[in-house]
C-alpha positions as CSV (number, residue, x, y, z in Angstrom):
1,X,52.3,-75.0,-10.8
2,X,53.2,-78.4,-11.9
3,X,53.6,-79.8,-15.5
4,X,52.7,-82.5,-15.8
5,X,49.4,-82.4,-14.6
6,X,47.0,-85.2,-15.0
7,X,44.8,-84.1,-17.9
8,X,47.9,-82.8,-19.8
9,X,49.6,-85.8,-19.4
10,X,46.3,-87.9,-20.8
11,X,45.9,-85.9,-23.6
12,X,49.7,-85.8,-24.6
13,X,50.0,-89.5,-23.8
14,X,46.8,-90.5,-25.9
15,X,47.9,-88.1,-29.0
16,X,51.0,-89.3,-29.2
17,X,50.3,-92.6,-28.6
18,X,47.6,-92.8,-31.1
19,X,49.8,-90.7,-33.9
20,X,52.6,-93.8,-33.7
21,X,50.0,-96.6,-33.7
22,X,47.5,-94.6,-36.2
23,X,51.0,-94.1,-38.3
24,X,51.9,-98.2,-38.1
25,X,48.0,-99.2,-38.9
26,X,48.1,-96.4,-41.8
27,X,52.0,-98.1,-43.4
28,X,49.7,-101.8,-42.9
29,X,47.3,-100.3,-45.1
30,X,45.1,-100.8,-42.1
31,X,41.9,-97.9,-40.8
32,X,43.9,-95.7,-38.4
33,X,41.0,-96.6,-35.9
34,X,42.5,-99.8,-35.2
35,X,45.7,-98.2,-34.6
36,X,43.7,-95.4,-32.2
37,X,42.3,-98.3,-30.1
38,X,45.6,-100.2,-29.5
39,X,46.8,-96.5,-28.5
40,X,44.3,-96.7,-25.8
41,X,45.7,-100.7,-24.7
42,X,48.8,-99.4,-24.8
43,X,48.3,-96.6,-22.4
44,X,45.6,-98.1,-20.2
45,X,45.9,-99.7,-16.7
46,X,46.2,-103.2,-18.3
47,X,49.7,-103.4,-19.8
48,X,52.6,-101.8,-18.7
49,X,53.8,-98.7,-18.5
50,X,52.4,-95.3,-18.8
51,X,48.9,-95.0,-17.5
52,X,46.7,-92.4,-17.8
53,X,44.2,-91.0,-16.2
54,X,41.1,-93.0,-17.1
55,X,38.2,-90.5,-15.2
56,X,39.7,-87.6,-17.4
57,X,39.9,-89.5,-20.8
58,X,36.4,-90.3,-20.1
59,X,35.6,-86.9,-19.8
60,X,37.4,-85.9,-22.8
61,X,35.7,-89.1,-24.9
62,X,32.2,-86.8,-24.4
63,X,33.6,-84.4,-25.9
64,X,34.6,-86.8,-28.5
65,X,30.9,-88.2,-28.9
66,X,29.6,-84.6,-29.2
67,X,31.8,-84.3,-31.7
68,X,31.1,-87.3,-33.8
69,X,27.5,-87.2,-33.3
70,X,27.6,-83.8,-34.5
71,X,29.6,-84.7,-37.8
72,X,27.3,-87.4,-38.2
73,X,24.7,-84.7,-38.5
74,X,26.3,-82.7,-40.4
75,X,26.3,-85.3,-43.1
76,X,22.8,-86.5,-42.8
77,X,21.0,-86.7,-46.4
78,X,17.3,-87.3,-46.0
79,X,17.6,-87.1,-49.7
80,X,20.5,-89.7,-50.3
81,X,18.5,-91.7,-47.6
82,X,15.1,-91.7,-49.6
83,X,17.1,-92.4,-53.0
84,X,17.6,-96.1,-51.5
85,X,15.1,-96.1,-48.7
86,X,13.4,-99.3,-50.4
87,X,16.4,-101.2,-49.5
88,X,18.5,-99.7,-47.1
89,X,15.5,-98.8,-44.5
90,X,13.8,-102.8,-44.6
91,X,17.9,-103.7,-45.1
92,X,19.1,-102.2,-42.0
93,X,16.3,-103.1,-39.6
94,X,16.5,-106.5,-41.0
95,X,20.2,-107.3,-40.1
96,X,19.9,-104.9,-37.0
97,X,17.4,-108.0,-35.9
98,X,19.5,-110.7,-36.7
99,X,23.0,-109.3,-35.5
100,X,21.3,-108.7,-32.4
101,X,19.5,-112.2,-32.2
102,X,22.7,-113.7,-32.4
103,X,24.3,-111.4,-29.7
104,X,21.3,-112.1,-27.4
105,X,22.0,-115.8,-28.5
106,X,25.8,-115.8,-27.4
107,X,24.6,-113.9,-24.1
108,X,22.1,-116.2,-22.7
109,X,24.8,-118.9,-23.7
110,X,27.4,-117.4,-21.7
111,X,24.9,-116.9,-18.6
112,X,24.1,-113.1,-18.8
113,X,20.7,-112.0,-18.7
114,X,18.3,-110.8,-21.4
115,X,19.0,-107.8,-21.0
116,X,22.5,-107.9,-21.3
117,X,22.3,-110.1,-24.3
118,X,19.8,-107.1,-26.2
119,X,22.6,-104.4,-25.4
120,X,25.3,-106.9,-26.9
121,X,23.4,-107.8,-29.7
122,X,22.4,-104.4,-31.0
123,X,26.3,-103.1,-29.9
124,X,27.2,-105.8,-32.6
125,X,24.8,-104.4,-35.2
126,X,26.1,-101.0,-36.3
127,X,28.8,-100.7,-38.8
128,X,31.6,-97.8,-38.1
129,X,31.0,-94.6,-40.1
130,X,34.4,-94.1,-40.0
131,X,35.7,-97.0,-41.6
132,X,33.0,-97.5,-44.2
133,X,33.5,-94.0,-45.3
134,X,37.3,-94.5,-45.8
135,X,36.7,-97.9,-47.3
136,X,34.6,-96.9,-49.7
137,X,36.4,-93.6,-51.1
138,X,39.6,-95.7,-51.1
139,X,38.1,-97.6,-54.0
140,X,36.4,-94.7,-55.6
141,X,32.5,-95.7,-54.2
142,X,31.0,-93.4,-52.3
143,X,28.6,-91.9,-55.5
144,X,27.8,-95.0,-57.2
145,X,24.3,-97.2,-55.9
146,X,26.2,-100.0,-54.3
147,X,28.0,-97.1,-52.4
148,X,24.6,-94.9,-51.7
149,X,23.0,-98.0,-50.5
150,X,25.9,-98.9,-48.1
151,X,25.9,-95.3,-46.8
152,X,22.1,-95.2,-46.2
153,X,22.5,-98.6,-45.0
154,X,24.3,-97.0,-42.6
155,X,22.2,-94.2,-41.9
156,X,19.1,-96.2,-40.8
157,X,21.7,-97.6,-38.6
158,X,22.9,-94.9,-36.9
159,X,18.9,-93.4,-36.6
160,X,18.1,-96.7,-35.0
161,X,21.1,-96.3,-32.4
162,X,20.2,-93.0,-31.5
163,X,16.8,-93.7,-30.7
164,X,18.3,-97.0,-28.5
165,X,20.7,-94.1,-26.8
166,X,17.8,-92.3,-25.9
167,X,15.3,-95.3,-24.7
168,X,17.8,-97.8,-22.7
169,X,18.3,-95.3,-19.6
170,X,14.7,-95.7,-19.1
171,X,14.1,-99.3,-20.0
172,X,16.8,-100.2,-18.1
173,X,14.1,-100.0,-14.5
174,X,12.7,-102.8,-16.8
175,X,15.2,-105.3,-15.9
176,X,16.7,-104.1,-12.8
177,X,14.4,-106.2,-10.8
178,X,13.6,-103.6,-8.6
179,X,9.3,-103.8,-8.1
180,X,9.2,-99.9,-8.1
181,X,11.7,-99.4,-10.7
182,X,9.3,-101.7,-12.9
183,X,5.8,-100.1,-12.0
184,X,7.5,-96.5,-13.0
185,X,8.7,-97.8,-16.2
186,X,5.5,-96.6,-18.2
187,X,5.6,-93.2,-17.0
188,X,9.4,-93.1,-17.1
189,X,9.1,-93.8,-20.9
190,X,6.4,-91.7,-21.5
191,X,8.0,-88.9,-20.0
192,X,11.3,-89.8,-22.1
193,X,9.1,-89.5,-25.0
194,X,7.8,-86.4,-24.5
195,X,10.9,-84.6,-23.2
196,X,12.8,-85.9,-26.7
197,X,9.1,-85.1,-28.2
198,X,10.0,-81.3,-27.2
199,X,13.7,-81.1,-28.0
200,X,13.2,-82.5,-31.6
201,X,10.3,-79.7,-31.5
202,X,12.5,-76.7,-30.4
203,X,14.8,-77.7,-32.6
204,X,12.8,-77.9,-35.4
205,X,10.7,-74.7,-34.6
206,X,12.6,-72.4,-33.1
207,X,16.6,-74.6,-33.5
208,X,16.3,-74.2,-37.1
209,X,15.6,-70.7,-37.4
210,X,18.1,-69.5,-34.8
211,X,21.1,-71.5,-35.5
212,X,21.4,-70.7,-39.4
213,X,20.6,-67.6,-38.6
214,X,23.2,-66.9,-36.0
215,X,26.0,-69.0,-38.2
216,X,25.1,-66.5,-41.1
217,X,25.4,-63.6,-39.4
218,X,28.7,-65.3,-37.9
219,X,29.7,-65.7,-41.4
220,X,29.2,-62.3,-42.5
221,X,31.6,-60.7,-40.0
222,X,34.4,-61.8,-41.9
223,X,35.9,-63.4,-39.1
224,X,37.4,-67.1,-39.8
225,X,38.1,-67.5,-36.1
226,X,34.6,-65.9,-34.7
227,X,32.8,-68.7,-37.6
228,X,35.0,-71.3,-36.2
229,X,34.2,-70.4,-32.8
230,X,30.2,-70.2,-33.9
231,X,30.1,-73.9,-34.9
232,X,31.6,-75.7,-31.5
233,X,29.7,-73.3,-29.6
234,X,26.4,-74.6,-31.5
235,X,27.6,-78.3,-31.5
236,X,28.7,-78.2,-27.8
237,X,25.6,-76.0,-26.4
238,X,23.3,-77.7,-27.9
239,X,24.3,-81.0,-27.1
240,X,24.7,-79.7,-23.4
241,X,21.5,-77.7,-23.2
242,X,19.7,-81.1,-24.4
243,X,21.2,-83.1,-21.6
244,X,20.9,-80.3,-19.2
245,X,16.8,-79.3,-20.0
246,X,15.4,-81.9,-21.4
247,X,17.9,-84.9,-19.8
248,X,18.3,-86.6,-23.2
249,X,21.6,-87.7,-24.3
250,X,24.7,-85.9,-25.8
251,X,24.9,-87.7,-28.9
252,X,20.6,-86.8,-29.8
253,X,21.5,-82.9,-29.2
254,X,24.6,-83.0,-30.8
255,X,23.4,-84.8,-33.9
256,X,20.1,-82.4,-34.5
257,X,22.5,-79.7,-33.9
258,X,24.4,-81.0,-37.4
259,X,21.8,-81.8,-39.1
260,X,20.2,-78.6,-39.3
261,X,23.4,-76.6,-39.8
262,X,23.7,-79.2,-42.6
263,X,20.6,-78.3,-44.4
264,X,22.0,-74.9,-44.6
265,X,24.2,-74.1,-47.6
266,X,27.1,-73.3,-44.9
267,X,27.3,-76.7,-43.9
268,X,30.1,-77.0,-46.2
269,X,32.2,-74.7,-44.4
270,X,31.6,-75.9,-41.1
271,X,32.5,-79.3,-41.5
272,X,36.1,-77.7,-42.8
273,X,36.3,-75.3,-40.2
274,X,35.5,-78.0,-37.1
275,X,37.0,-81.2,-38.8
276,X,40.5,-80.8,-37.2
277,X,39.2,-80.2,-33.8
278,X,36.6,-82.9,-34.4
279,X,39.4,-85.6,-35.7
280,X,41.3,-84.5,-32.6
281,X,38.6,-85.3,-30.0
282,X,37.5,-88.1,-32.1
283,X,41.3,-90.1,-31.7
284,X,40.8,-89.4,-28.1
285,X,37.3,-90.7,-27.7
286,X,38.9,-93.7,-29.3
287,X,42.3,-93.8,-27.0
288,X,39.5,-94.0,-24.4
289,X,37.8,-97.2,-25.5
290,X,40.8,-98.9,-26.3
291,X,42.0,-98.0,-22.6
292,X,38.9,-100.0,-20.6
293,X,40.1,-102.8,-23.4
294,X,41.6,-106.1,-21.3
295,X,43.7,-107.8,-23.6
296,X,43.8,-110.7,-21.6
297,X,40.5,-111.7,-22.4
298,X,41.9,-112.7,-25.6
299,X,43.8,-115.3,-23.6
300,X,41.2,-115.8,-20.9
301,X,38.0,-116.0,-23.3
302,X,39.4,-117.3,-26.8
303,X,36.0,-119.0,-27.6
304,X,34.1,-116.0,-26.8
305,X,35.6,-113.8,-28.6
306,X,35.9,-115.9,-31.7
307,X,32.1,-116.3,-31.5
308,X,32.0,-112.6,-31.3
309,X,34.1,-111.9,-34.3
310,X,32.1,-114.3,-36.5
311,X,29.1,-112.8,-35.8
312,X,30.0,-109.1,-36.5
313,X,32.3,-110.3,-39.7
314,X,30.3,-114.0,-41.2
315,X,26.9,-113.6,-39.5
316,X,26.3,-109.5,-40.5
317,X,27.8,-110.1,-43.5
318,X,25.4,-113.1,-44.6
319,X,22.6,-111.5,-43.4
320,X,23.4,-108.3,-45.4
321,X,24.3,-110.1,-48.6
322,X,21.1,-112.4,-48.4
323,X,18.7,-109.5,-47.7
324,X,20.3,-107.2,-50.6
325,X,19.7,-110.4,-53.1
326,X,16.6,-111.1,-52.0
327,X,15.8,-107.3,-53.1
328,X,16.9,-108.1,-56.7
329,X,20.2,-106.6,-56.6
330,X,22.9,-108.3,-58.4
331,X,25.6,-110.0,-56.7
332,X,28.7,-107.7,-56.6
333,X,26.5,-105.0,-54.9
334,X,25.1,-107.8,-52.5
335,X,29.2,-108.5,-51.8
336,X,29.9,-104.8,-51.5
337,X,27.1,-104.1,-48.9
338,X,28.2,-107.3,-46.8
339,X,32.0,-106.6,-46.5
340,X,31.2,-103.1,-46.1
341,X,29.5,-103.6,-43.0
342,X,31.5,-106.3,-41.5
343,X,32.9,-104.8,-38.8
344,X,31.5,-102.3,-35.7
345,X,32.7,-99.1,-33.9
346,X,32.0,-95.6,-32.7
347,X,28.1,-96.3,-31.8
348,X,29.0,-99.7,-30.6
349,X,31.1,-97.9,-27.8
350,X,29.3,-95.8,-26.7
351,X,26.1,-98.6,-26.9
352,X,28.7,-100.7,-24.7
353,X,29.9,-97.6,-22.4
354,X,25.9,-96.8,-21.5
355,X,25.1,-100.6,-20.9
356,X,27.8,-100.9,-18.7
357,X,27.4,-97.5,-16.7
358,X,23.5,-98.7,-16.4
359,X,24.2,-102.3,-14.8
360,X,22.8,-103.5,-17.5
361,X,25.8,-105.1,-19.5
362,X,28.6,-106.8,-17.4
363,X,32.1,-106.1,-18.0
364,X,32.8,-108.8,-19.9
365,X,30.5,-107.9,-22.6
366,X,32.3,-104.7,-23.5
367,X,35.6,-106.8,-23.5
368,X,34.3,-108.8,-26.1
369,X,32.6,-105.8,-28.1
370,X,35.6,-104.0,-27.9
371,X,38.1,-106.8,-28.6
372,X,35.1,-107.5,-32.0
373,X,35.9,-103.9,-32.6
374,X,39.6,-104.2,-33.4
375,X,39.6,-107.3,-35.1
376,X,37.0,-107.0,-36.8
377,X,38.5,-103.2,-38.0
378,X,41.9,-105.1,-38.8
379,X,40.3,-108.0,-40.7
380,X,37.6,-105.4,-42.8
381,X,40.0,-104.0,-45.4
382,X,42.0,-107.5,-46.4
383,X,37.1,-108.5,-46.9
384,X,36.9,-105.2,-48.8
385,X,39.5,-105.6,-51.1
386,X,39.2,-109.5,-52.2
387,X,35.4,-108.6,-52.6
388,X,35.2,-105.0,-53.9
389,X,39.1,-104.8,-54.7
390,X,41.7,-102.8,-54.8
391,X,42.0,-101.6,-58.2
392,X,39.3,-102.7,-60.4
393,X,36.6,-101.4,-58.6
394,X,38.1,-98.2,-59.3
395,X,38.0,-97.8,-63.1
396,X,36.7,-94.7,-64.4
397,X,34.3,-96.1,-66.2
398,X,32.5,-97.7,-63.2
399,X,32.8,-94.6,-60.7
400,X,31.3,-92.4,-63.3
401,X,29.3,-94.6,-64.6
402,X,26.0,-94.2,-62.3
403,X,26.2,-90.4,-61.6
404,X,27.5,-88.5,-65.3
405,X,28.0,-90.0,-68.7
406,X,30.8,-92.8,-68.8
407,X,33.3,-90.5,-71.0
408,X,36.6,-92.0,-71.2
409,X,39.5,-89.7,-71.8
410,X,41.5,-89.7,-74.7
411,X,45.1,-90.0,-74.4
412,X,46.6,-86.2,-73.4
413,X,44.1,-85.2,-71.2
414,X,44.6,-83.0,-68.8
415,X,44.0,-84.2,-64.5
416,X,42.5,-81.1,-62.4
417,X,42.9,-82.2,-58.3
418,X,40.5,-79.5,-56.5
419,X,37.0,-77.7,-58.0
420,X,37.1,-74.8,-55.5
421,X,37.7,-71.6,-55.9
422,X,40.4,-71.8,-57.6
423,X,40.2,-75.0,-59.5
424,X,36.4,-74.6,-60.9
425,X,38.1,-71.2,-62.3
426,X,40.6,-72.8,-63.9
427,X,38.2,-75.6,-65.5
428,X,35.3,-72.9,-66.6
429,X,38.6,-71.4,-69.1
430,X,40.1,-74.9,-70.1
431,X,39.8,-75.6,-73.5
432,X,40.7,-79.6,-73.6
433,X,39.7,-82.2,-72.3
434,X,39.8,-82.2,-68.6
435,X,38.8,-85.1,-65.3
436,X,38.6,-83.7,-61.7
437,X,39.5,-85.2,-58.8
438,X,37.6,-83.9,-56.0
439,X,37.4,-85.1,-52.4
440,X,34.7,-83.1,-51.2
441,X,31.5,-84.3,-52.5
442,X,29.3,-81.2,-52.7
443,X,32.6,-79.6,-55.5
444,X,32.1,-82.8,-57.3
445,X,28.7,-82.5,-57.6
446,X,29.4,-78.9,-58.7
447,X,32.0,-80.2,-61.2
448,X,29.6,-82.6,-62.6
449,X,26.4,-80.7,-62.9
450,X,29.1,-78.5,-65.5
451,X,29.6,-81.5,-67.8
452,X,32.8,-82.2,-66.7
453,X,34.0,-86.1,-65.6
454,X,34.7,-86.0,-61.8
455,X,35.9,-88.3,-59.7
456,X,35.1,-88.2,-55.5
457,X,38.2,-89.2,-54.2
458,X,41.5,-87.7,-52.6
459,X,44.3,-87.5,-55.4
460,X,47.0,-89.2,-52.8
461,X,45.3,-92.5,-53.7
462,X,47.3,-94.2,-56.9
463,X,44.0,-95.9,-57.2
464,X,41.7,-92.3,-57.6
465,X,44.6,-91.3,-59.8
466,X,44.8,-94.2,-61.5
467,X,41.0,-94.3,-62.4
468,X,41.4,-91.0,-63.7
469,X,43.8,-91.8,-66.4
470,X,47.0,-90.8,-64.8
471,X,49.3,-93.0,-67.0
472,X,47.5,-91.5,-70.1
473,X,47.6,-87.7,-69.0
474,X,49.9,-85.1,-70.5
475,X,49.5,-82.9,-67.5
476,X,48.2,-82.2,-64.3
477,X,46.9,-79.7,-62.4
478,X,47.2,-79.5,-58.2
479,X,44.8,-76.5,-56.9
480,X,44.1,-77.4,-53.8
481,X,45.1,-75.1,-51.2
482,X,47.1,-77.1,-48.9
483,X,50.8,-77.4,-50.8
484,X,52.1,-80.0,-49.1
485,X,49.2,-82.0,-49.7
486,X,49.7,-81.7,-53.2
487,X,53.8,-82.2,-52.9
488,X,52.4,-86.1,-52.2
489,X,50.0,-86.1,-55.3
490,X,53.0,-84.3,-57.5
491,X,55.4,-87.3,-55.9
492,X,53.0,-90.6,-56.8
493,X,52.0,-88.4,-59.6
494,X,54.7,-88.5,-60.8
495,X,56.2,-92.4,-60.4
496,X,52.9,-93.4,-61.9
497,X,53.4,-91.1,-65.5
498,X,57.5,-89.9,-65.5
499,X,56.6,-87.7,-68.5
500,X,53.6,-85.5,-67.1
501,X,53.6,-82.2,-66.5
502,X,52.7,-81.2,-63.0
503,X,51.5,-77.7,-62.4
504,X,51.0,-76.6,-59.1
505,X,49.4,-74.0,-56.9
506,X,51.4,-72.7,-53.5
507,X,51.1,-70.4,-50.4
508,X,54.3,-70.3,-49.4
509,X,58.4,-70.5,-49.9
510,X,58.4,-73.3,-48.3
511,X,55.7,-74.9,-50.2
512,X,56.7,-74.3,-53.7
513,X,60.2,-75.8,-52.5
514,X,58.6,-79.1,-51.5
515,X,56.9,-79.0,-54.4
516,X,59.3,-78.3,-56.9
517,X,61.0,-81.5,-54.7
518,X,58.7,-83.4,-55.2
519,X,58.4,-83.3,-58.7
520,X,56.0,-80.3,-59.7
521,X,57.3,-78.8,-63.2
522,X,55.7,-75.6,-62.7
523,X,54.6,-73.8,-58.6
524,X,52.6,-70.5,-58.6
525,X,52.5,-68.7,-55.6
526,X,49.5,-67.4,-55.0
527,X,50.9,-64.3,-52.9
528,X,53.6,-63.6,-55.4
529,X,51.5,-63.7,-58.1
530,X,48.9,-60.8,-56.4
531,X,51.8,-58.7,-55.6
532,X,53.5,-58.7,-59.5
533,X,49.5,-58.0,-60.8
534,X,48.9,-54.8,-58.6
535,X,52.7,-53.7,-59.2
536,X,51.4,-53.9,-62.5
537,X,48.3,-51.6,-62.5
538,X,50.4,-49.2,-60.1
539,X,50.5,-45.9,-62.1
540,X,54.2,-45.4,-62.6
């Protein structure tokens, strides 16, 4: 049996590929996206070199969407959703419907048809959940309103996407031409209405009884890899089943499948358990855009493409801003929201990729959405940080401000980075005065609902750190699991305050070396620690 056999070669060509590029975006203080996409150039039939296979990255990008979708899902908040809905619902639609009569504008200009310029348009209307997410924990965000209302923003987004996933198949015998195509139309739609009609019904009758149901049981065998297993099997079939019974799209099954796992109070623990796999298939559904990217159409199309780059990064972002002041909202949130969502990706894809596979988009078009993607992905943080910025946006005072009283630390408090198992412990029996950093938002929440100042962020950030007092701290505390992780808080931990006192938690040798190397005063291993306590209690 040969080696190097096509879809090992395109996987191991697009990982690595996409781990040197996501590694020079992430040094250029750039979202590792942009660095994924360029992977995708560099390995797709365009430049030279190494080409892989394009039908199997395809293949593997579904798996990607599934994936996505699914995570998407998974972090679906009605509740944070109806917290802002006076804004972000009339927000959202209101932009959608200007980004995409701007698109349509720029289409019609260029020649395409109506149809074509609808698909462009509403491609160039949804923000990236990735890089909005990461843009706004960077600065410490994500729990106050500006951030609430730019992640519901976003959520009416996404809803608004799904249901144009679901729809365009069908309306797309609107404009074909074809006299039949168009007679059928009505019934084509209404029977794509009622076969998403029953989906959302199983899934909501009979889905969201089975699937917790099964994951608990799952859970209660004990078995890490069988509950690991129990989450991509759900994601995946369901998402599959959908397409295969009821002929709606991977992306709609995939996403009800999170969101009713995440209504469950397991959701927590499958999002940790599928992450890496998810982040895996994710860089890869990414390698795969970038690879039907033509750079020359840069060269070829400069004017085009600078059209479409103003419109996802000045025309979104005025629209935003002006609709957000015209609610009442003060100007810095109206700035936030706009630079937040001035840039597009994962829906926009896969918006593009359907058009395209339906006849209804020409190639060009997803040239220029995918050549609006990566610039706009590289020009988004350098927006972000002249109008949010880099570190004043993250004082403690303002990230606690909205969501638990605005308690400032006094010199010689002590920094707690995790509130999990280990780390809630360990603030329930401290006796001063303590902040947590936490960058999981449900242990936050936990954290605060005790009375204690947390921030939702992750510790490697000098900025998180920073807005937690690091400079005035006389010690802190790394329990979060992952040792090597923290051997990169100890290190920055350390440049930023030379004098603190860094105690942290290991799982192995190996791990309390890099720690201690990296500046960590005190390491106790976890295993070590066990063994000396029932040694103890052994009768002698």
């Amino acid at each position: 049996m040969p080696h190097h056999t096509p879809l090992i070669g395109t996987i191991v060509a697009g990982l690595v590929a996409a781990f040197i590029m996501g590694a020079i975006a992430h040094r250029l203080r750039v979202s590792p996206v942009a660095g994924y996409l360029f992977a995708g150039v560099l390995v797709g039939p365009f430049t030279p070199g190494y080409v892989a296979n394009a039908a199997l990255a395809n293949e593997l990008a579904e798996i990607g969407v599934i994936l996505l979708m699914f995570g998407v899902g998974l972090h679906f908040s009605l509740r944070d959703l109806l917290s802002v809905r006076r804004i972000a619902v009339p927000g959202a639609i209101l932009q959608i419907a200007t980004a995409t009569t701007l698109g349509t504008a720029l289409a019609l200009w260029l020649g395409w048809s109506l149809a074509a310029g609808l698909v462009f348009g509403l491609a160039l209307s949804v923000a990236s959940t990735v890089v909005l997410l990461r843009a706004m924990q960077a600065r410490n965000l994500v729990e106050t309103q500006r951030g609430r209302i730019a992640i519901g923003w976003l959520i009416v987004e996404d809803l608004a996407m799904v249901l144009a996933l679901v729809l365009l198949p069908t309306l797309a015998g609107l404009f074909s031409g074809d006299p039949d195509a168009q007679a059928n139309v009505v019934a084509r739609l209404g029977l794509t209405i009622a076969k998403v009609g029953g989906f959302i019904a199983l899934m909501l009758v009979i889905g969201k009884r089975v699937i917790p149901a099964a994951l608990h049981w799952t859970a209660h065998t004990g078995s890490r890899e069988l509950f690991r297993l129990a989450v991509l099997s759900i994601a995946l079939g369901v998402a599959y089943g959908a397409a295969l019974i009821f002929d709606v799209s991977f992306a709609l099954g995939a996403f009800f499948a999170g969101m009713i796992l995440g209504e469950t109070h397991l959701s927590r623990r499958a999002t940790e358990e599928t992450l890496p796999l998810r982040d895996a298939f994710a860089v890869l559904f990414f390698v795969s855009v970038g690879m039907l990217f033509d750079p020359n159409t840069v060269l070829e199309q400069p004017l085009p493409v600078l059209l479409t780059v103003l419109i996802i990064v000045v025309g979104k972002s005025i629209a935003a801003w002006a609709i957000v002041r015209a609610f009442g909202h003060d100007n810095t949130t109206a700035l936030t929201i706009a630079a937040s969502l001035a840039q597009i990706g994962e829906f926009s894809f896969i918006l593009a990729g359907l058009g395209t596979q339906l006849n209804i988009l020409p190639s060009e078009g997803r040239d220029l959405i995918l050549a609006g993607a990566i610039l706009s992905i590289l020009i988004n943080p350098f927006i972000f940080s002249a109008v949010a910025g880099r570190k004043g946006s993250a004082r403690l005072s303002e990230a606690v401000k909205e969501i638990a009283p605005a308690v400032e630390p006094r010199p010689g408090h002590t920094i707690l980075v995790g509130h999990g198992r280990v780390g809630s412990r360990i603030a329930a029996e401290h006796k001063g005065e303590i902040v947590v950093i936490e960058d999981d938002s449900d242990n936050a929440a936990a954290a605060r609902a005790s009375g204690r100042v947390a921030i939702h962020g992750n510790a490697a950030d000098p900025t998180v750190l920073a807005s937690a007092g690091i400079a005035e701290a006389r010690s802190l505390i790394i329990a979060i699991p992952e040792g090597f992780e923290g051997g990169a808080v100890a290190q920055l931990a350390r440049e930023l305050n030379p004098a603190l006192t860094i105690i942290a938690r290991a799982h192995s040798d190996a791990e309390v070396a890099h720690l201690e190397q990296t500046g960590a005063n005190h390491v106790v291993m976890g295993e070590r620690e066990i063994a000396r306590a029932i040694l103890n209690v052994l009768p002698r």
